[in-house]
MITIDREN-396222 format. One line per 4 residues: their letters; for each residue x, y, z of N, C-alpha, C, CB. Coordinates in nm, 3 decimals, padded with zeros to 5 digits. Glycine has a CB too. Example, Ala and Ser with C-alpha at 12.3 -4.5 7.8 and 13.67 -1.06 7.14 Angstrom:
REM residues 2
as> 01.319/-00.569/00.780/01.230/-00.450/00.780/01.320/-00.330/00.780/01.131/-00.447/00.905; 01.285/-00.225/00.708/01.367/-00.106/00.714/01.290/00.003/00.787/01.408/-00.060/00.572
This chain:
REM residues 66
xxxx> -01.144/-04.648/01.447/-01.074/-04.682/01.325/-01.088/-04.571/01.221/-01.127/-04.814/01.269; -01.187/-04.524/01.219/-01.226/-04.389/01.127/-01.146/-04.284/01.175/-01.386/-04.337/01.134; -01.139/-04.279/01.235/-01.032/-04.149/01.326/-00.907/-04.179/01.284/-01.024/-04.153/01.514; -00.840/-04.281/01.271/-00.725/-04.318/01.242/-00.682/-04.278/01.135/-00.712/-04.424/01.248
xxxx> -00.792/-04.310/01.066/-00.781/-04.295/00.869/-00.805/-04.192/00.857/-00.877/-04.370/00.756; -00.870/-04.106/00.913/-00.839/-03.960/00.872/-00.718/-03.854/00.890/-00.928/-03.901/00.924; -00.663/-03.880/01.027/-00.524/-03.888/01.067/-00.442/-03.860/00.976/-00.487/-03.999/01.112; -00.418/-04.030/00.886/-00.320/-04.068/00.820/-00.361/-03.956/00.641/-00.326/-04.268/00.824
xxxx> -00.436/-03.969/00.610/-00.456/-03.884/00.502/-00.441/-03.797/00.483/-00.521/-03.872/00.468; -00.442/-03.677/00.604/-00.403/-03.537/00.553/-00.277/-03.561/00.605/-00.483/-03.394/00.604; -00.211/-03.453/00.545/-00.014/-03.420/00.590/-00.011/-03.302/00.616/00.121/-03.436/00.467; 00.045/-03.220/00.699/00.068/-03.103/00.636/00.149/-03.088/00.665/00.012/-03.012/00.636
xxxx> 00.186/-02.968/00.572/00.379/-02.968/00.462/00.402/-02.799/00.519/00.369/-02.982/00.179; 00.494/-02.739/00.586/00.521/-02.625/00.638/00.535/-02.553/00.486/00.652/-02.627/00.746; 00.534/-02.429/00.478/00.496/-02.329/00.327/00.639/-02.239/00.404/00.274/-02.212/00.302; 00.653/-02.218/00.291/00.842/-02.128/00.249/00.788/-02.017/00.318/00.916/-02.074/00.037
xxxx> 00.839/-01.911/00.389/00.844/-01.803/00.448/00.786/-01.696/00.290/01.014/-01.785/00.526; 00.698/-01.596/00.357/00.641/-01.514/00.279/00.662/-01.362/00.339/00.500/-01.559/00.264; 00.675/-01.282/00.252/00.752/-01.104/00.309/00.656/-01.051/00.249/00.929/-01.026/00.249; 00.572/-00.979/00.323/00.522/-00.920/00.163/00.551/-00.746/00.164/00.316/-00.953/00.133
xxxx> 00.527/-00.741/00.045/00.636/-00.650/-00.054/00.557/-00.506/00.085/00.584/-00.634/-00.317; 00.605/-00.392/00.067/00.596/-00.285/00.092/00.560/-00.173/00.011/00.677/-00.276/00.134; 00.444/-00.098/00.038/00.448/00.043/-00.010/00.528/00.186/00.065/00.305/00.070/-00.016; 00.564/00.226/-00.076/00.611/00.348/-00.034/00.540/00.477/-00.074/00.737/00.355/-00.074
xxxx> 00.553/00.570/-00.003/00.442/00.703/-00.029/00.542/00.810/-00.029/00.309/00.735/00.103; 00.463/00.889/-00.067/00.571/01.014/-00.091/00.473/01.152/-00.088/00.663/00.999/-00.264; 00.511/01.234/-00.045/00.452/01.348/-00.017/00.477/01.464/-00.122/00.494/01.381/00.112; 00.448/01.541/-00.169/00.453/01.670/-00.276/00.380/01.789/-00.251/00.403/01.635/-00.409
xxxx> 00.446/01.881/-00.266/00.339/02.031/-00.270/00.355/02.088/-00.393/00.375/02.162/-00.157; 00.263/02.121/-00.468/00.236/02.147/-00.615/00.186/02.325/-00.584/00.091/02.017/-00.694; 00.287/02.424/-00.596/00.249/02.511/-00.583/00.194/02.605/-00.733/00.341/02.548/-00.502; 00.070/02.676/-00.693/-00.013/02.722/-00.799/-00.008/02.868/-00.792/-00.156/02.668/-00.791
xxxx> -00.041/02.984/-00.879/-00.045/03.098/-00.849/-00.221/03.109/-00.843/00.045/03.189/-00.953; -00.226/03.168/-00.670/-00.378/03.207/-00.650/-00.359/03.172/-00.500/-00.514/03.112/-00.747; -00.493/03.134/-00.430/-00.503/03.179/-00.299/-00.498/02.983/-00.300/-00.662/03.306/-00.235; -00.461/02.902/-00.373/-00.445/02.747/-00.292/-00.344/02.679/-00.387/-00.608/02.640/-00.280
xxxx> -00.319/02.634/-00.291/-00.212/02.501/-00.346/-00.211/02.331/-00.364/-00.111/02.506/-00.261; -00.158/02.267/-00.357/-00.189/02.113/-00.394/-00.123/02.063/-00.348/-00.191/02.058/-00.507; -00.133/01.955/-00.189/-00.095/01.845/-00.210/-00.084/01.743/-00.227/-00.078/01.835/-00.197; -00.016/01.626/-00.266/-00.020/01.497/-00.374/00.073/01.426/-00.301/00.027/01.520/-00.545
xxxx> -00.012/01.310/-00.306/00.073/01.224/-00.223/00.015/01.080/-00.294/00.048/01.245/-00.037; 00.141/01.004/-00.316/00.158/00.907/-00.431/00.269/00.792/-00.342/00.236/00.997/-00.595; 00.195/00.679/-00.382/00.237/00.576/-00.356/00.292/00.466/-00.430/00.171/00.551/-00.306; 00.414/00.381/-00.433/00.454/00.263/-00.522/00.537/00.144/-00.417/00.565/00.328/-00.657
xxxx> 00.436/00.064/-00.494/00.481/-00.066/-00.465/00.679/-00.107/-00.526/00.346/-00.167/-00.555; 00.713/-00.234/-00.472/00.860/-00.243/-00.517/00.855/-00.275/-00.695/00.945/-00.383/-00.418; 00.830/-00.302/-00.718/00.793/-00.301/-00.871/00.731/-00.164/-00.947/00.683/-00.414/-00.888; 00.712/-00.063/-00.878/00.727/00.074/-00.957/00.615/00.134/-00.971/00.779/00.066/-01.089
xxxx> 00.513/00.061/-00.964/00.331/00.040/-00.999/00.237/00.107/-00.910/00.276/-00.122/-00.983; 00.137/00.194/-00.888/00.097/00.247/-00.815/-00.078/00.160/-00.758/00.115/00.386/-00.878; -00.053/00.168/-00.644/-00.160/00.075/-00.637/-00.239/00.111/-00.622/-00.169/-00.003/-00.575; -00.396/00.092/-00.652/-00.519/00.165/-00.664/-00.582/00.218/-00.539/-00.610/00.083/-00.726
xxxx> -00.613/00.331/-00.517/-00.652/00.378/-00.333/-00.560/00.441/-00.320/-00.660/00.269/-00.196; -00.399/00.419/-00.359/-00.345/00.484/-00.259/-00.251/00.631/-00.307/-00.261/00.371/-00.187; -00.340/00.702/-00.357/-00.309/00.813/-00.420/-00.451/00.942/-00.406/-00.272/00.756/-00.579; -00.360/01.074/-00.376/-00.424/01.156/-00.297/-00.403/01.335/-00.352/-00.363/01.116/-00.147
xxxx> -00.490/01.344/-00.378/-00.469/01.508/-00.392/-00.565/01.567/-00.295/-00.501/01.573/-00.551; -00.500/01.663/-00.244/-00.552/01.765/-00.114/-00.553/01.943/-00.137/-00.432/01.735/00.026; -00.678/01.996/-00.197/-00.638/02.105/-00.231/-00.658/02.234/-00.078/-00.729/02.130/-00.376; -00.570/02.232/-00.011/-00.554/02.376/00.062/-00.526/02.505/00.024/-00.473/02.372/00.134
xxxx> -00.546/02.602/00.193/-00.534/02.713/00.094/-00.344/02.739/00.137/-00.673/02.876/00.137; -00.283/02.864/00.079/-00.143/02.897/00.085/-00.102/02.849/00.162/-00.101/03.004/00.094; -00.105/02.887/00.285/-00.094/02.903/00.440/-00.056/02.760/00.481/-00.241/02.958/00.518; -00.150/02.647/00.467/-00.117/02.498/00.516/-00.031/02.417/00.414/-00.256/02.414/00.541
xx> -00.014/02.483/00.323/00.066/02.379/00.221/00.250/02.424/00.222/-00.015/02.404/00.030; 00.238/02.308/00.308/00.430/02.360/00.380/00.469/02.171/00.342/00.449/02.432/00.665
């Protein structure tokens, strides 16, 4: 009988389909005068906002920054 009544008390109700949003990244070379360069690579969510972590500066030298 206890089994029964527990049964009947919970429901569960299916939840609306969920997407979740996407980041986008983007790559840059920030060229400097001297023997290195910079690259930067920056990320945004669909709302414009950059999300924390996902942003990057990489200082190489001439040669790898293509």
């Amino acid at each position: 009988m206890e089994q029964q009544e527990k049964l009947v008390r919970f429901q569960i109700e299916p939840l609306e389909e969920r997407i979740a949003p996407t980041v986008t990244t983007s790559t840059g070379t920030v060229k400097v005068p001297g023997p290195t360069d910079f690259i930067v690579t920056t990320a945004t969510n669909p709302g414009g906002n950059h999300p924390p972590g996902h942003q990057s500066v990489l200082e190489v030298p001439n040669r790898f920054a293509k």
